[in-house]
N, C-alpha and C positions, 0 to 999 in steps of 0.2 A: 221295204221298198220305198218309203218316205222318205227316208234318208239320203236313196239315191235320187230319188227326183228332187230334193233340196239343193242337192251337189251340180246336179247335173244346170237347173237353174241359176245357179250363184255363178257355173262356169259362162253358159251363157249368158246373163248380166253382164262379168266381166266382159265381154267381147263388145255384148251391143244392151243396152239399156231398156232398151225395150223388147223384152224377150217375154212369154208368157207361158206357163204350163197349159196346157189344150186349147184356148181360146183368148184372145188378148179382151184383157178385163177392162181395160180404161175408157173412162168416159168420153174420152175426144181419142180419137185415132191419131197417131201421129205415124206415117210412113217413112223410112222404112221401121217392117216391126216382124219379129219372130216370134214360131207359133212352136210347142215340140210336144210329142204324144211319147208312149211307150208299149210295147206287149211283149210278156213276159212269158219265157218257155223254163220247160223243165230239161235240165243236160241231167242234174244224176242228183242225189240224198243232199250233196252237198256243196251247190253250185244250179246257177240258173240262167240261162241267156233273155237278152234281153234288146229289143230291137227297138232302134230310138232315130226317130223320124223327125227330123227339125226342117221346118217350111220358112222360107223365109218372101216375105210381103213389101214389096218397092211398087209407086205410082210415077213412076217419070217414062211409060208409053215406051218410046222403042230404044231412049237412051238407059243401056243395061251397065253402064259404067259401078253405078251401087250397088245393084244388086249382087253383081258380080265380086266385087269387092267383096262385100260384108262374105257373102254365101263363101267366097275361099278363107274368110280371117277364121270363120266357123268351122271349118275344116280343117284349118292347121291348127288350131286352139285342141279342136276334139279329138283330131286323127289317131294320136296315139298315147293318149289321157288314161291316170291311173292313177289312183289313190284308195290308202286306208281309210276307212269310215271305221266308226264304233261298231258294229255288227257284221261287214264286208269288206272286202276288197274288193272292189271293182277296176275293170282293164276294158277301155276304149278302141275299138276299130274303124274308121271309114269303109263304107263298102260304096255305096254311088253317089254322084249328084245328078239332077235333072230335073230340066225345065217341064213346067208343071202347065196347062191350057188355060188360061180364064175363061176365054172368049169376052173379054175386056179391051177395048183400046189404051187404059191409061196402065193399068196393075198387071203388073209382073210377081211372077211365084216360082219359086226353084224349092227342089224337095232336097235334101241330104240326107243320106240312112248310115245310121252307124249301128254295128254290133258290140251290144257291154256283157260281159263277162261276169256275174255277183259270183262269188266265193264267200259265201255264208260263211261268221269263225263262231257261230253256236250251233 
């Protein structure tokens, strides 16, 4: 599973630079910035679902022009992503996005959920 969470990071890098696995590490915040978690189900011996939750974090209040951006570039990047790893294959899905509550005036948070497919080849 390391290996997909390495992948799945380096993809989002590519998109946005500031991308972090579960909680953004940097000493200075810099807005906007993505956050992505994972939980992993069992489909059968040789194959495993895997549910991947990317949050994405904008402070410009009620102008949603980035957020919105970034949140669809991450979408058409991940929507239907697939690649060989050393251990799997992994097959990317979009399932939703949605606007996520602060109860903040300035910060805005949209959720994306994709379903990954691992096909274990050991």
């Amino acid at each position: 599973m390391k290996q997909v969470i390495k992948t799945i990071l380096k993809e989002l890098k590519s998109v946005h630079v500031e991308s972090y696995y579960m909680k953004n590490s940097a000493k200075k915040i810099s807005y906007p910035y993505v956050v992505f978690s994972t939980s992993l189900t069992n489909i059968d011996r040789y194959a495993d679902g895997c549910y991947l939750d990317v949050d994405v974090f904008c402070n410009k209040g009620l102008d949603q022009v980035e957020i919105e951006t970034l949140s669809e570039s991450i979408k058409m990047h991940l929507r239907h992503f697939d690649q060989m790893l050393e251990d799997c294959y992994i097959r990317t899905q979009f399932q939703s996005m949605q606007t996520v509550p602060t109860n903040l005036d300035d910060l805005q948070r949209r959720n994306l959920r994709f379903y990954i497919k691992i096909d274990w080849r050991k």
